[in-house]
C-alpha positions as CSV (number, residue, x, y, z in Angstrom):
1,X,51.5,-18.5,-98.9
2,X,50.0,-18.8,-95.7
3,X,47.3,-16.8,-94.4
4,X,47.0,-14.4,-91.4
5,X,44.3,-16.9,-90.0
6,X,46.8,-20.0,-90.5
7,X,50.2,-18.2,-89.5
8,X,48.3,-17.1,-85.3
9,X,47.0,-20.7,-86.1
10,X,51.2,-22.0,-86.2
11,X,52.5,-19.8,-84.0
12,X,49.9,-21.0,-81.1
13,X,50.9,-24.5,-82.2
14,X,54.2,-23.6,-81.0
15,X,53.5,-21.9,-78.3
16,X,51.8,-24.6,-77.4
17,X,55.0,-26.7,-77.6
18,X,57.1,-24.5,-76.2
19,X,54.8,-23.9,-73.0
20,X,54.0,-20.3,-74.0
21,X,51.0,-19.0,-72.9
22,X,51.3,-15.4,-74.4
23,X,53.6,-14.3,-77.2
24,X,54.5,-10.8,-77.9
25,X,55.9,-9.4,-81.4
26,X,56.6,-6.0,-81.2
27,X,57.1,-4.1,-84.5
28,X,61.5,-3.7,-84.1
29,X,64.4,-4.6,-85.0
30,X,67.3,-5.5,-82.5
31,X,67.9,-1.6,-82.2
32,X,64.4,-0.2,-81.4
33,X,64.4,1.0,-84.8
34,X,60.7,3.1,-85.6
35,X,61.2,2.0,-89.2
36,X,62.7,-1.6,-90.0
37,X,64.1,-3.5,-92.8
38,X,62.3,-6.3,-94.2
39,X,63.6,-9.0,-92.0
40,X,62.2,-7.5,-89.1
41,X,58.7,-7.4,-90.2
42,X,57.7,-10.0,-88.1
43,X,54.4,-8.4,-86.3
44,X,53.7,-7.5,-89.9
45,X,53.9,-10.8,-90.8
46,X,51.9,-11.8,-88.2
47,X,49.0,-9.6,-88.4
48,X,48.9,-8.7,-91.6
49,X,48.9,-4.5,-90.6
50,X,51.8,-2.7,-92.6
51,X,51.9,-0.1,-90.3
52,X,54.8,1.5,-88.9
53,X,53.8,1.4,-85.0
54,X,52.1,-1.9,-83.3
55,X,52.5,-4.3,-81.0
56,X,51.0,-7.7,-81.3
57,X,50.2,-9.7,-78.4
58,X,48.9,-14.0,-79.2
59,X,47.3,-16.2,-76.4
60,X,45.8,-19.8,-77.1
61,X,42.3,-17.7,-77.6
62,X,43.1,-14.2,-78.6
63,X,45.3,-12.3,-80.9
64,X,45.2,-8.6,-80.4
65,X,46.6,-5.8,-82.1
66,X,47.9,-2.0,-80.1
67,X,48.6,0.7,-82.5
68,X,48.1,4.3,-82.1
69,X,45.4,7.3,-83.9
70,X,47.3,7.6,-86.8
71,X,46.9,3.8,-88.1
72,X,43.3,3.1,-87.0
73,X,41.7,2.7,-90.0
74,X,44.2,1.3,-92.1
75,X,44.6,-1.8,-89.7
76,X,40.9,-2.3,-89.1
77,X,40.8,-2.6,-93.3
78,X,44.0,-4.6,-93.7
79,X,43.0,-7.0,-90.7
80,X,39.3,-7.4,-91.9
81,X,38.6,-10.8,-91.5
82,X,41.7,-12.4,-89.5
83,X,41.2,-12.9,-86.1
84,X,43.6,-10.0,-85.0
85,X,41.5,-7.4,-82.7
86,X,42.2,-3.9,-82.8
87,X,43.4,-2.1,-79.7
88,X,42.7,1.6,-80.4
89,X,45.7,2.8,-77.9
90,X,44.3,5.8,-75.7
91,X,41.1,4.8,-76.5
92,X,38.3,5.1,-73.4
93,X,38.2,1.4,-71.9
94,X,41.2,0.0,-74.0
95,X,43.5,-1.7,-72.0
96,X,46.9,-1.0,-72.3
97,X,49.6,-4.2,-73.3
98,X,51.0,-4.9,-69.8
99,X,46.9,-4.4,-68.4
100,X,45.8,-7.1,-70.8
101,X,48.9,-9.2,-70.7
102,X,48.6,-9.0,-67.0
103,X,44.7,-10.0,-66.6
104,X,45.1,-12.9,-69.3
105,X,48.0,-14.2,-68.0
106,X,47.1,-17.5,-65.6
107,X,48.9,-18.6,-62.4
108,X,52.4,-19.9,-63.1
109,X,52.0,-18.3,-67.2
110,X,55.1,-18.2,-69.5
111,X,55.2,-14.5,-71.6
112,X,57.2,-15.5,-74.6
113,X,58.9,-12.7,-76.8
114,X,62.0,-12.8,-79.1
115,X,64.1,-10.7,-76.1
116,X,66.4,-9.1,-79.3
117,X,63.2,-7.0,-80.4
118,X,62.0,-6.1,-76.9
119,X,63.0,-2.8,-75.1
120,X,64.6,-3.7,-71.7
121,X,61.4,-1.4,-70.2
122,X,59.1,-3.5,-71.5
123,X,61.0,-6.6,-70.7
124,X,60.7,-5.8,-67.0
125,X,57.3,-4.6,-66.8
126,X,56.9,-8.4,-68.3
127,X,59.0,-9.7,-65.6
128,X,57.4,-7.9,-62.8
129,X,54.3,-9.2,-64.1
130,X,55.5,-13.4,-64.5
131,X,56.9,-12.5,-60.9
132,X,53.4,-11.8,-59.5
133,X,51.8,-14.7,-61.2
134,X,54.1,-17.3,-60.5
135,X,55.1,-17.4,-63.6
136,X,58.4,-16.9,-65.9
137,X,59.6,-15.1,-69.4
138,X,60.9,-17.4,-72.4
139,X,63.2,-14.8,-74.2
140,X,65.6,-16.4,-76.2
141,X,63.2,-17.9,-79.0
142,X,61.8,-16.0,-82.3
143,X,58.9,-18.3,-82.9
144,X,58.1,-16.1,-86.1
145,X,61.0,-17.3,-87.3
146,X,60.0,-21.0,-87.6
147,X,57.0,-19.9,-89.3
148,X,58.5,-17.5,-91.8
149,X,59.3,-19.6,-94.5
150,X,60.7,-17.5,-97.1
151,X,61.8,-14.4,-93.9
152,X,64.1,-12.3,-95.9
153,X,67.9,-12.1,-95.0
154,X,69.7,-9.7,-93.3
155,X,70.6,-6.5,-95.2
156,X,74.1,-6.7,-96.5
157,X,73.6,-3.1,-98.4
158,X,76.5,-0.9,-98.9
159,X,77.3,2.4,-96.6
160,X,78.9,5.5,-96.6
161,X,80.7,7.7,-94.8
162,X,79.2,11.6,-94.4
163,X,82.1,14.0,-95.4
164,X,82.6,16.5,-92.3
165,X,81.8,19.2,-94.7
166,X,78.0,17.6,-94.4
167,X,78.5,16.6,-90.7
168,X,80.3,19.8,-89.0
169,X,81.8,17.8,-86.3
170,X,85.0,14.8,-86.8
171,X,84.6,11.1,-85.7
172,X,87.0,12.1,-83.6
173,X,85.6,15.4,-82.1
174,X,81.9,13.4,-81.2
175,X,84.1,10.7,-79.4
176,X,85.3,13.4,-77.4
177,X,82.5,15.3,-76.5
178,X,80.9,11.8,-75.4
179,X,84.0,10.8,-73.2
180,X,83.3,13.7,-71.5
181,X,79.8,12.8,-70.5
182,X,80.9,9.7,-69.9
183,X,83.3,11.3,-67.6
184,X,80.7,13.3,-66.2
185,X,78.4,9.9,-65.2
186,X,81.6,8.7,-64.1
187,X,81.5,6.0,-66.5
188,X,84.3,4.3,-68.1
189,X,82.0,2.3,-70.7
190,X,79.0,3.0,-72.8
191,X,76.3,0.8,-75.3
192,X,74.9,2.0,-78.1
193,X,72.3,-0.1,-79.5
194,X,70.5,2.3,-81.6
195,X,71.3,2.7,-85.3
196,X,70.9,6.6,-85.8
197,X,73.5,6.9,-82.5
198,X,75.7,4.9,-83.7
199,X,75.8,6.4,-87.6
200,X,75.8,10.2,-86.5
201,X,78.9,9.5,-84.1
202,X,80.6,7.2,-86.7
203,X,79.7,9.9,-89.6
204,X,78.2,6.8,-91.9
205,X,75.1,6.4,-93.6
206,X,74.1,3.3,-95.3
207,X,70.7,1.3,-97.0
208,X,70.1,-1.5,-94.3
209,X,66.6,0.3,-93.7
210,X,64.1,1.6,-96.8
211,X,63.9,5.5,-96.7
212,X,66.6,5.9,-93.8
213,X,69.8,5.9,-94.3
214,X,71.3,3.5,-91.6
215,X,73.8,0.7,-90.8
216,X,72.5,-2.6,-88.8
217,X,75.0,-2.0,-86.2
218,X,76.0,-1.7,-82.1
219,X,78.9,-0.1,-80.8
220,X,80.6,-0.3,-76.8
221,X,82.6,2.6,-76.7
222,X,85.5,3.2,-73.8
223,X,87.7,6.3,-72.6
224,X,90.4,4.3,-74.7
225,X,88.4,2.8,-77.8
226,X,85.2,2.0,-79.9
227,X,84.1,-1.3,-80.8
228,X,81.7,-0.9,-83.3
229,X,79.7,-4.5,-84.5
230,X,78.6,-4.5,-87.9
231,X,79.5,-6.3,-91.8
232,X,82.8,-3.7,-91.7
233,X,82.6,-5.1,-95.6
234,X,79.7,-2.6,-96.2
235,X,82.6,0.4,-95.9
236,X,85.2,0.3,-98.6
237,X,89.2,-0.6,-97.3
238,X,89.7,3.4,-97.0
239,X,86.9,4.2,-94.9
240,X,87.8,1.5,-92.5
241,X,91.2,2.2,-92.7
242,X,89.8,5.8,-91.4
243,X,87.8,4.9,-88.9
244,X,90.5,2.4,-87.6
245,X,93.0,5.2,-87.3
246,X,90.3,7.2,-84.8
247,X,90.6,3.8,-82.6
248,X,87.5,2.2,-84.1
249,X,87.8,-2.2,-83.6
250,X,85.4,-3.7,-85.6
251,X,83.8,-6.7,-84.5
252,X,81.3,-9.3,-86.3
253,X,77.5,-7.9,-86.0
254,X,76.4,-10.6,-83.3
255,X,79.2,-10.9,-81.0
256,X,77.5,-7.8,-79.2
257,X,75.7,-10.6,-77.5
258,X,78.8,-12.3,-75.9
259,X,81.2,-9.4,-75.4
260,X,78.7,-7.5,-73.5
261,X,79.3,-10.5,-70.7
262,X,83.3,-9.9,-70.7
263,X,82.5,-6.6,-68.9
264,X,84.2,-6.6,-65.5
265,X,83.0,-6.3,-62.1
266,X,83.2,-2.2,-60.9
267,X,83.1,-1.4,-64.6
268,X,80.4,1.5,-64.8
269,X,78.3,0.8,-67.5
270,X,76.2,4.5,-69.6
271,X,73.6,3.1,-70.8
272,X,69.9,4.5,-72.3
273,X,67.0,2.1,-70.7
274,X,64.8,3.1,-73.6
275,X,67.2,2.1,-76.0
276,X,68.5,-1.4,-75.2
277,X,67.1,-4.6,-75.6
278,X,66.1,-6.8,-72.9
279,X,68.6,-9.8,-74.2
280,X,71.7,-7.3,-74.4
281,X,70.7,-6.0,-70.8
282,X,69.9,-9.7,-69.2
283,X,74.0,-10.4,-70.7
284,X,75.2,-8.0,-68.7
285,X,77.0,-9.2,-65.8
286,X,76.0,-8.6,-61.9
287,X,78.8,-6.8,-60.9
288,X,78.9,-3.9,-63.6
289,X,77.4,-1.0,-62.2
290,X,74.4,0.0,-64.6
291,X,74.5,4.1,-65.3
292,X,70.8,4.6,-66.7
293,X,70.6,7.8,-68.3
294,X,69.6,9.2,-72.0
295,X,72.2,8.3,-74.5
296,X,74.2,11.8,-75.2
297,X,74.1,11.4,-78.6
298,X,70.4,12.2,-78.7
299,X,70.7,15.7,-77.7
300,X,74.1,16.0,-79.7
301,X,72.3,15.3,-83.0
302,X,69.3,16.7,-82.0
303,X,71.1,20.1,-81.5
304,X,72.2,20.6,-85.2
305,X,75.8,22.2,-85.3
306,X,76.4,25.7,-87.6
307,X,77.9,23.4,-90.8
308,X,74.1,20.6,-90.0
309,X,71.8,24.2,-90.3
310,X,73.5,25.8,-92.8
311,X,73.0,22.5,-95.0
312,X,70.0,21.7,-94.1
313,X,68.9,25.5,-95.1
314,X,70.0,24.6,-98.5
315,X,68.3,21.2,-98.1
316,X,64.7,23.4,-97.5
317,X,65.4,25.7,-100.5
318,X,65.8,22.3,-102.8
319,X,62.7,21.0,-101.4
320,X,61.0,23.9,-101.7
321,X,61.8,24.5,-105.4
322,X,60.8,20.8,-106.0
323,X,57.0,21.9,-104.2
324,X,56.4,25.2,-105.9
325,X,57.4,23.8,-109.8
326,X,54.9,20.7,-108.1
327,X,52.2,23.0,-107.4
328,X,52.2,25.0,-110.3
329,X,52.3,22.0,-112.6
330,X,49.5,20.7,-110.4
331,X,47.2,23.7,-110.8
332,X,48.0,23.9,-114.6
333,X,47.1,20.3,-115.5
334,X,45.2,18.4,-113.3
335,X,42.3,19.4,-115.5
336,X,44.3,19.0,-118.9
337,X,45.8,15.7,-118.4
338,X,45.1,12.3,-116.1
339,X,47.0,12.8,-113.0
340,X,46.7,10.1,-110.1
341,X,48.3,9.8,-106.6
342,X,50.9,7.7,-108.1
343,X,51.9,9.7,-111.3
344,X,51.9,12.8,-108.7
345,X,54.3,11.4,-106.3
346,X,56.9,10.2,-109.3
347,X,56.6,13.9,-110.3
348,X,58.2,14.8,-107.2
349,X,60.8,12.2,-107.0
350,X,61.7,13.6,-110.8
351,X,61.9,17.3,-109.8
352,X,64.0,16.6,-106.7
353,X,66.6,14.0,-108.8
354,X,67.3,17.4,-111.0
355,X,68.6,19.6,-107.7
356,X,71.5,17.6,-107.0
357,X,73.1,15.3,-104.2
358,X,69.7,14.0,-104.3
359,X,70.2,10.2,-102.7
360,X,65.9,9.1,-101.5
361,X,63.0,9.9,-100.1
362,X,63.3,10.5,-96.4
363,X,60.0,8.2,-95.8
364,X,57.3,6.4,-97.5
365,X,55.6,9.1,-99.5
366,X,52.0,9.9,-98.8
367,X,50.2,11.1,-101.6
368,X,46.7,10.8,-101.1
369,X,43.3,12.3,-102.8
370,X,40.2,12.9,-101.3
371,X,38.8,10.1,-99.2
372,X,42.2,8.5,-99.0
373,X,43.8,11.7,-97.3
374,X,41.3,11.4,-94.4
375,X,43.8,8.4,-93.4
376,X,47.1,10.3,-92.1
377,X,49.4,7.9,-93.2
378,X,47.8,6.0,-96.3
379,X,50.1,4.8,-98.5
380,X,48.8,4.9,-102.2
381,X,49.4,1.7,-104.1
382,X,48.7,0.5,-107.4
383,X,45.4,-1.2,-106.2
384,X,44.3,1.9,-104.2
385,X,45.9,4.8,-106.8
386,X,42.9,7.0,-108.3
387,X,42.8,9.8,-110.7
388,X,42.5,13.1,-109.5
389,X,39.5,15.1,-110.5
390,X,37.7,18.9,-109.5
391,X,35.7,19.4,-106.1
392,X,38.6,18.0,-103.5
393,X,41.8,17.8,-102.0
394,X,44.9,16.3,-102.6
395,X,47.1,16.1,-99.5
396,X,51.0,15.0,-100.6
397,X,53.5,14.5,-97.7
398,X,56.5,13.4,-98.4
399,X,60.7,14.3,-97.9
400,X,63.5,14.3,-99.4
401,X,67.0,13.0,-98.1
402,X,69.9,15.0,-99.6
403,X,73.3,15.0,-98.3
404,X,72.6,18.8,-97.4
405,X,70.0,17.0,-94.8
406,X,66.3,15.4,-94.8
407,X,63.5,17.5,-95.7
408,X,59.4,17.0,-94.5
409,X,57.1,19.2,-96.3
410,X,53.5,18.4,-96.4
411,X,50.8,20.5,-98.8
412,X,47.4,20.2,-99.1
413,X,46.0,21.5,-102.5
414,X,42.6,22.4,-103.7
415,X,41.5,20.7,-106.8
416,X,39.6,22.8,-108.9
417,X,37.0,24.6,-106.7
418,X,36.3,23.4,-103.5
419,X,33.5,24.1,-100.9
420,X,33.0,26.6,-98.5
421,X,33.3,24.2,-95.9
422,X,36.4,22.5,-96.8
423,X,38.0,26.0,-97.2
424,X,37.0,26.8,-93.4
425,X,38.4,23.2,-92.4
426,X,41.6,24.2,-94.5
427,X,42.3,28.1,-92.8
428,X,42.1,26.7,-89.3
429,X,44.7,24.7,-90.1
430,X,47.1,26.8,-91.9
431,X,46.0,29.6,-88.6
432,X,47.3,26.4,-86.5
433,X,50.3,25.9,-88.2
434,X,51.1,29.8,-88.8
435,X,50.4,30.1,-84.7
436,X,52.4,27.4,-83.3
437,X,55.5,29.2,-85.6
438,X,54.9,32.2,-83.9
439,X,56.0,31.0,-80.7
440,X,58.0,33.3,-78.7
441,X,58.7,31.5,-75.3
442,X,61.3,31.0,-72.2
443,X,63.9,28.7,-72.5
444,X,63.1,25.2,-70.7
445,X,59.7,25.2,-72.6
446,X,59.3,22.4,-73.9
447,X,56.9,20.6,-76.9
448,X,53.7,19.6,-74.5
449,X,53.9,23.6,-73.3
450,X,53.7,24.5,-77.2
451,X,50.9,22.3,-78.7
452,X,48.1,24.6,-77.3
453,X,49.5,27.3,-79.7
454,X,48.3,24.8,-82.6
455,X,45.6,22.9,-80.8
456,X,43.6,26.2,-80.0
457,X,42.0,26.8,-83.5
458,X,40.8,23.4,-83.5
459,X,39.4,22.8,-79.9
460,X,37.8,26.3,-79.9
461,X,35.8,25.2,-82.7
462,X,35.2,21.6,-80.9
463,X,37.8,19.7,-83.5
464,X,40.8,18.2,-83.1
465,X,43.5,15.9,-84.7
466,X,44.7,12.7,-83.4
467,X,48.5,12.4,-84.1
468,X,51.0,14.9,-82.6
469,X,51.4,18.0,-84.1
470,X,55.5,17.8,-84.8
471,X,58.2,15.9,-84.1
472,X,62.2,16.7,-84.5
473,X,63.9,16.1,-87.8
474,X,66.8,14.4,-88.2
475,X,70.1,14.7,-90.6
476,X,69.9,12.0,-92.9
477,X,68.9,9.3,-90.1
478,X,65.4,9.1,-88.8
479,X,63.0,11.2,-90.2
480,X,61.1,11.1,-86.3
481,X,64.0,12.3,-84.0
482,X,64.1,12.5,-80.6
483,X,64.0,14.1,-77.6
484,X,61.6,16.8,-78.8
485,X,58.4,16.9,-79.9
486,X,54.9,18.6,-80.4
487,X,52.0,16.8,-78.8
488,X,49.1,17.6,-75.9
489,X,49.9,13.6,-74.5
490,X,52.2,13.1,-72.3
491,X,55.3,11.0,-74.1
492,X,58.7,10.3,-72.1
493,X,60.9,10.2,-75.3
494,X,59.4,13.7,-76.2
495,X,59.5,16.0,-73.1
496,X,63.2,17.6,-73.4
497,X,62.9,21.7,-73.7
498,X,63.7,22.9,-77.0
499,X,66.6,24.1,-77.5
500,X,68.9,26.3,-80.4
501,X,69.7,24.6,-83.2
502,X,67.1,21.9,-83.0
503,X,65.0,21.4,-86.1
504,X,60.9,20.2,-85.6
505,X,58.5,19.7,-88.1
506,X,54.7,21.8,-87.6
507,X,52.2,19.5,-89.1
508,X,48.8,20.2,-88.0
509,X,45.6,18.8,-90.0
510,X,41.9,17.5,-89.7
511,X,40.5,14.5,-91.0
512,X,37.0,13.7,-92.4
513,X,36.1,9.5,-92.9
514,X,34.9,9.5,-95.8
515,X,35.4,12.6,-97.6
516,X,39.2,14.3,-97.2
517,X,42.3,15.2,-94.9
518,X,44.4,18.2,-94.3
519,X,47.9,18.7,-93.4
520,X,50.1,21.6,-93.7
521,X,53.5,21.1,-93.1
522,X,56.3,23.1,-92.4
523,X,60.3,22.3,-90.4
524,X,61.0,25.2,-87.8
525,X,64.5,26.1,-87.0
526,X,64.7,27.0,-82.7
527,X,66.8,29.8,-81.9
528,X,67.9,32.0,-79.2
529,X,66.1,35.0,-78.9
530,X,66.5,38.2,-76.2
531,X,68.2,36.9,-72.9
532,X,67.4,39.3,-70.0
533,X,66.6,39.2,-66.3
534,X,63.7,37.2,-67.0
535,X,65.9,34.3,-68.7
536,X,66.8,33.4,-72.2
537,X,64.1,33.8,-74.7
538,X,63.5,31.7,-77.7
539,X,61.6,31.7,-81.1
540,X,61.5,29.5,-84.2
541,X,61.9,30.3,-87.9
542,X,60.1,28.7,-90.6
543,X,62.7,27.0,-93.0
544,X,60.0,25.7,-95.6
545,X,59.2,27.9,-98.4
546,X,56.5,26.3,-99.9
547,X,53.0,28.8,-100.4
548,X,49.8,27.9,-98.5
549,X,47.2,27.2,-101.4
550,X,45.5,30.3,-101.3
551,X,42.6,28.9,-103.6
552,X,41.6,27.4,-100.3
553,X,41.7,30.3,-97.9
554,X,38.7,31.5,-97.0
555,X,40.1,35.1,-95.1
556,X,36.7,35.2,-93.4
557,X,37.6,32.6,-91.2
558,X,40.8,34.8,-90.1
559,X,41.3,37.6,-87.8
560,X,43.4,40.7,-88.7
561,X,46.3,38.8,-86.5
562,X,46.4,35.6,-88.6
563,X,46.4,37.3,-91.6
564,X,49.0,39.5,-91.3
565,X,51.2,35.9,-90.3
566,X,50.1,34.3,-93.8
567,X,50.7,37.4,-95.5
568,X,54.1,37.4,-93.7
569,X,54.8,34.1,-94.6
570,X,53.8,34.7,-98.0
571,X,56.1,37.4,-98.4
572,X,59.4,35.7,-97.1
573,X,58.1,32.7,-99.6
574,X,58.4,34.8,-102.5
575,X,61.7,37.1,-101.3
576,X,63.4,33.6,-100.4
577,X,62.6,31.5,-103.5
578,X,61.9,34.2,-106.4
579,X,66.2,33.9,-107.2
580,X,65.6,30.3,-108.2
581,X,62.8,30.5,-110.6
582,X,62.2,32.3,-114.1
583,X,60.4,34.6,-115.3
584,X,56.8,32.4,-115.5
585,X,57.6,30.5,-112.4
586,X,58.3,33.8,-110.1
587,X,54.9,35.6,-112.0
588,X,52.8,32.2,-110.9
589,X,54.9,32.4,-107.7
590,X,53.8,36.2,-106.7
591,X,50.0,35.6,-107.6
592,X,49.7,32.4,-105.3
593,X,51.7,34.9,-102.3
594,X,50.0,37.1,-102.6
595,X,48.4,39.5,-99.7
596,X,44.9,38.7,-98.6
């Protein structure tokens, strides 16, 4: 197998050939996918980073690598010794992608990029740059691909479609709402490019990507009908036969690229700039009119229907049975029996296959002890896995995909008895978490507005964390859904208000190098509040019912205010969950709520 060092080596080599001057191998699929399936790995592949988030940019003399806070210190160990550079993004002095490609790039340059994997944003910020230089794009090569020897196939897993009982809303019934938008954008076509659109309007689910339950797939949908491209194979002759009779055509996966130039001139074209990429938008002919506007299915899936909450309510109760047997089998053995990161996490996965319509995690698990939790998204691993012993933390994060919905509960838990320090470092972050869930705020608010409710604890007392402090949840498709989020930095994809029905996840935590990490985690439910002169009020509810480890509370740190929301929270713990355990579990149960 070849080495990091000799794989930049071949790629320049054909660069070289090709008349490249700068390569770019973003981490995607052809759908702007955050997660992708093996084939796809090619910045992996190239860099050696296993990340989730990265761009990697190649020149004849430099290979850099742009990844964000929460995968700093994983890629500076995993690229240790290649020569891939680390771009700490929004990092003082660090340029940004287009800056670098832009200063690097000579007079008359060729920017080189597989144009399938590229975002048609970023595919015209390259433009604009070739354009000033002289220069030109070379789009229509995957050099990776002549390099990747043994590059895994394309997924040819089997889907499924999601009963309306699970999905509240008919094929049928989404296509309509969408016409209507389409209507409204007087558009009389629209692309969908991205997988979880195309699934939640379709109501399938499938196993083309690990952890999320998607379907390689594109779909052009008209006022009349819905061509959807994908291996129709993967749905059995009924469900076809189903989604035929809602005037779904099925077309073979890669035709996307050709059919798109059979649009016609005046056509009006809906389509979402930030998900389409640049070789399906460079196909589309000159005289369709280009709509460029959000896709509507972001906000419709985002906005949970009644039948979505009162799953995914269920969902949270599974989930949080699953967490409070975990943490009292925790607390009872870790010092009885050897218990590693590893053993812990199958634990879990064995306590949530006994709850039923249990189908995967909703992510890569993070269970992580100590030292390795001071990483926010280490990945424990058979050469990294350690037993856990007294004096530390163990930080688990990890979800559960049920056909009631996905689930994202983080806990941190003190093993055996813990400093005084650590338990100050662990209260401001359960007061950050408990204070950004007691929002009450005015419709049109939005996640950026928010963040200072959970940021406050940490910058008053001069810390911080450097990942976003929640992001939306979706229903068995991505477990990072869009448009909402909780974060102080400004991010496009992230800035829509909240709104009813939407589900977000409240994930605070702070991170030592060196010595430990932690998160709390809980998903919050928005809802309509009061609506009076002054406008329609809003709140959230916490639909996690999983205890805060009061072994690592240190009340001192806590005003009477903060105290009386962890009591509170406490309390609805125990009233919610007490109906779903015996007699020892609810006992264990009421000692670790109870009121400090």
């Amino acid at each position: 197998m070849l080495s990091v060092t000799q794989r930049v080596e071949k790629l320049r080599e054909l660069m070289k050939e090709n008349g490249i001057d700068i390569y770019v191998v973003p981490t995607a699929d052809y759908h702007q996918s955050e997660y992708v399936g093996e084939h796809f790995k090619a910045r992996k592949f190239i860099t050696g980073f296993t990340g989730s988030a990265g761009t990697a940019v190649i020149t004849a003399d430099e290979a850099g690598l742009w990844t964000d806070g929460r995968y700093f210190l994983q890629a500076e160990r995993q690229m240790s010794g290649t020569p891939v550079k680390l771009f700490k993004m929004g990092e003082p002095e660090v340029p940004t992608i287009p800056q670098f490609i832009y200063k690097t790039l000579k007079e008359g340059g060729v920017i080189g990029f597989d144009g399938r994997t590229v975002t048609m944003d970023d595919g015209e910020s390259y433009q604009a740059i070739a354009n000033e230089k002289g220069g030109k794009l070379s789009y229509d090569l995957d050099l990776i691909n002549q390099i990747w020897e043994d590059r895994p196939s394309l997924s040819t897993e089997k889907a499924f479609t999601l009963d309306v009982q699970y999905a509240g809303q008919s094929v049928a019934e989404k296509l309509e709402r969408i016409r209507k938008t389409m209507k409204e954008n007087e558009a009389n076509v629209h692309l969908l490019t991205t997988l979880d659109d195309v699934c939640w309007t379709l109501n399938i689910r499938g196993n083309d990507i690990e952890f999320f339950p998607l379907v390689l797939s594109y779909a052009i949908i008209t006022l009349e009908d819905m061509k959807v491209y994908m291996d129709k194979d993967k749905l059995g002759k009924k469900e076809q036969k189903a989604l035929e009779s809602d005037g779904i055509i099925f077309r073979p996966y890669n035709d996307i690229y050709e059919d798109i130039k059979e649009l016609k001139a005046g056509d009006r074209l809906l389509l979402d700039p930030m998900r389409i990429n640049f070789k399906i938008y460079s196909n589309i002919p000159d005289g369709v009119k280009k709509v460029k506007a959000q896709n509507p299915e972001i906000l419709f899936k985002a906005m949970k229907n009644e039948v979505e909450i009162k799953n995914i309510r269920k969902a949270e109760i599974k989930d949080s049975i699953v967490h409070i047997k975990f943490m009292k089998w925790l607390k009872e053995n870790h010092d009885k029996m050897t218990i590693t990161e590893l053993s812990a996490s199958a634990k879990l996965d064995e306590l949530r296959e006994a709850q039923g319509n249990y189908l995967r995690p909703s992510f890569a698990p993070i269970c992580a002890y100590a030292d390795h939790a001071a990483n926010p998204h280490y990945e424990s691993s058979p050469e990294t896995d350690v037993p856990l012993s007294g004096g530390n933390f163990f930080l688990t994060d990890t979800g559960a995909g049920f056909l009631e919905g996905s689930t994202d509960i983080t806990r941190t838990y003190a093993i055996g008895d813990v400093t005084k320090e650590m338990k100050k470092h662990f209260t401001i972050v359960a007061i950050s978490n408990l204070s950004l869930a007691d929002a009450k705020f005015l419709h049109g608010s939005n996640g950026m507005v928010l963040d200072i409710l959970a940021r406050k604890p940490f910058w008053d007392r001069d810390l911080n964390f450097n990942h976003g402090t929640g992001h939306g949840v979706g229903y068995l498709l991505n477990i990072h859904e869009a448009p909402t989020g909780f974060r102080w930095l400004y991010r496009e994809h992230e800035i829509h208000p909240l709104e009813a029905g939407m589900i977000l996840t409240d994930e605070p935590g702070v991170y030592f190098e060196g010595e430990y990490g932690i998160r709390l985690e809980n998903e919050l439910l928005v809802k309509n509040g009061t609506k009076n002169e002054y406008g329609q009020f809003m709140n959230m509810e916490a639909i996690t019912y999983v205890p805060f480890d009061l072994d690592a509370i240190d009340p001192s740190v806590m005003n009477e205010q903060e105290k009386t929301l962890l009591n509170n929270y406490h309390k609805k713990v125990y009233d919610v969950m007490a109906e779903y355990l015996d007699e020892d579990e609810k006992k264990w149960l009421k000692h670790y709520t109870r009121e400090i």
